[in-house]
C-alpha positions as CSV (number, residue, x, y, z in Angstrom):
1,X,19.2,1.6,29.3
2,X,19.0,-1.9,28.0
3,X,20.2,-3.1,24.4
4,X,18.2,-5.0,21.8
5,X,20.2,-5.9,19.1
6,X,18.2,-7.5,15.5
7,X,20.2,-8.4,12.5
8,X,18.2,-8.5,9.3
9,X,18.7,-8.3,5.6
10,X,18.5,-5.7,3.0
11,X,16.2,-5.2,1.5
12,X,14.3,-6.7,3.9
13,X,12.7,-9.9,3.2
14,X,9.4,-11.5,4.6
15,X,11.0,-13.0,7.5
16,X,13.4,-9.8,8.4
17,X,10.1,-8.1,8.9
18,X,9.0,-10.6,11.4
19,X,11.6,-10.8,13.3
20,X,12.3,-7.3,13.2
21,X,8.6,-6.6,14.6
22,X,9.4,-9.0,17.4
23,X,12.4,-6.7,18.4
24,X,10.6,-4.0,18.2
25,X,8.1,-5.9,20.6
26,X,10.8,-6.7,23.1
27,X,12.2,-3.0,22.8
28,X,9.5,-1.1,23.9
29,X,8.4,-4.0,26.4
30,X,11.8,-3.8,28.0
31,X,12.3,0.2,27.5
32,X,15.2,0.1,25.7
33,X,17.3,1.1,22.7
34,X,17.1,-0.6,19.5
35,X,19.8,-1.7,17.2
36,X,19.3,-2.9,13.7
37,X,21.9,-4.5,12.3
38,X,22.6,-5.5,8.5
39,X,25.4,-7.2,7.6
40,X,27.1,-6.5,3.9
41,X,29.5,-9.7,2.8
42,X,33.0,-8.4,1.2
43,X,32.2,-11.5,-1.2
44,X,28.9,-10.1,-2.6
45,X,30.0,-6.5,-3.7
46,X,27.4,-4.6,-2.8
47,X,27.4,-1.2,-0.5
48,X,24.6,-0.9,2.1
49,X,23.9,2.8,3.6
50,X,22.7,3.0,7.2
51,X,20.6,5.5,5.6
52,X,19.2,2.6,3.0
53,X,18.6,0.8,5.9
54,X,17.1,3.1,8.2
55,X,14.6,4.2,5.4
56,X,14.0,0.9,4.3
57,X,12.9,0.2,8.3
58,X,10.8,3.5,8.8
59,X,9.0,2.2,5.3
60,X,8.1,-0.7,7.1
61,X,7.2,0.7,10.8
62,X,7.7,4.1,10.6
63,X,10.2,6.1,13.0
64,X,11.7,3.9,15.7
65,X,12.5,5.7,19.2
66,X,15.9,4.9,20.3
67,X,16.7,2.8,17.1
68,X,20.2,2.9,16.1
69,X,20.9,1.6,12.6
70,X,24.3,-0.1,11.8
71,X,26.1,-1.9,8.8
72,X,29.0,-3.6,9.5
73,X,30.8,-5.2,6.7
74,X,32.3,-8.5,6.8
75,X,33.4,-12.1,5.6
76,X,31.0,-14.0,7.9
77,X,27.9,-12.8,8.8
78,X,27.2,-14.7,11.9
79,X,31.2,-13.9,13.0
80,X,29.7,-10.0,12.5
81,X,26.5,-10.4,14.6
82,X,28.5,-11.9,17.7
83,X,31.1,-9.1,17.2
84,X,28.5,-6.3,17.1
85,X,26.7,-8.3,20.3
86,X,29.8,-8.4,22.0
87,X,30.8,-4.3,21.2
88,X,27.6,-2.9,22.0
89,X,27.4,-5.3,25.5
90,X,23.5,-6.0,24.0
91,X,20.7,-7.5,26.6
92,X,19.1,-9.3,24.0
93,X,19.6,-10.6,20.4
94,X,16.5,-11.1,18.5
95,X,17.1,-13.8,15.3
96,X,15.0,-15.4,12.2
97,X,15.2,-19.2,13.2
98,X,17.3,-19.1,9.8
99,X,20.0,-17.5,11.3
100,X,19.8,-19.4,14.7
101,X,20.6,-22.5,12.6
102,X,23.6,-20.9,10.8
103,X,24.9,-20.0,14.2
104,X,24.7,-23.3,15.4
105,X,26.5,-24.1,12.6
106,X,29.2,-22.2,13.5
107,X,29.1,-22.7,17.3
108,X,29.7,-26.3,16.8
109,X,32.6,-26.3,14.7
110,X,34.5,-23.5,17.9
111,X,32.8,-25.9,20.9
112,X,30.9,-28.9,22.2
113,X,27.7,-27.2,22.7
114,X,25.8,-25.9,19.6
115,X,23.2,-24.0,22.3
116,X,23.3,-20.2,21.1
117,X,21.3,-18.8,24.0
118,X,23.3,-20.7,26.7
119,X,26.5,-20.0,25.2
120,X,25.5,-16.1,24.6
121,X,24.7,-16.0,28.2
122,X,27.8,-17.7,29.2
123,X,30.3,-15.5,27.3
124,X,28.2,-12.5,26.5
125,X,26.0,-12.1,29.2
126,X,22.9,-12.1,26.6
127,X,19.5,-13.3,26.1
128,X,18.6,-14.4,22.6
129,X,14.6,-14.8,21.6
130,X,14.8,-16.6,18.5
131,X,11.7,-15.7,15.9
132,X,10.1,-19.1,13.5
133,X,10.1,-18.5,9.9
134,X,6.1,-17.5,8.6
135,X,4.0,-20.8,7.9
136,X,2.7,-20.4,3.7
């Protein structure tokens, strides 16, 4: 069964929503399981439940089949996404527009190419559909 992996923050903000409703979107379109991923920073001090998460998500759009929920905790968040990516061997990556730009961030500081899908592909075998931030 494919993967589709969709960081997001707790609680979940405006923009989390929307890109988690994409993934959700690209879940059932693709038949396959869902994981939703927060990330909890060392730095910030605060403790993150999967259960939090998971009832924060069903508050939103109700019981997900095949959803997984998962906190990982760590110093980077983007350094966290591509290790949970790269552990769960996930088909596709679904991420705000903010957090594309943070990983491009990143990417071009470790190599010449700040191109997150190609590079994904190329190391990860993944597909990455990146959602735009709501117009006001």
């Amino acid at each position: 069964m494919a993967l589709v992996v969709v960081p997001v923050r707790y609680p979940l903000t405006k923009h989390s929503r929307r890109t988690l409703e994409r993934a959700v979107e690209v879940a059932r379109e693709r038949d396959a399981a869902l994981t939703v991923l927060h990330v909890d920073l060392y730095q910030n001090g605060k403790k993150v439940t999967r259960i939090d998460l998971k009832e924060a998500v069903e508050r939103a759009f109700g019981p997900l089949e095949n959803a997984r929920y998962v906190v990982r905790t760590g110093f980077l968040v983007e350094e966290s996404i591509l290790d949970e990516v790269a552990a769960e061997e996930a088909d596709v990556v679904v991420i705000g527009s903010q957090q594309a730009s943070r990983l491009r961030r990143i990417f071009r500081r470790f190599t010449d190419n700040p191109d997150i899908d190609r590079y994904l592909r190329n190391h990860l075998d993944c597909e990455v559909i990146t959602v735009e931030s709501a117009r006001a």
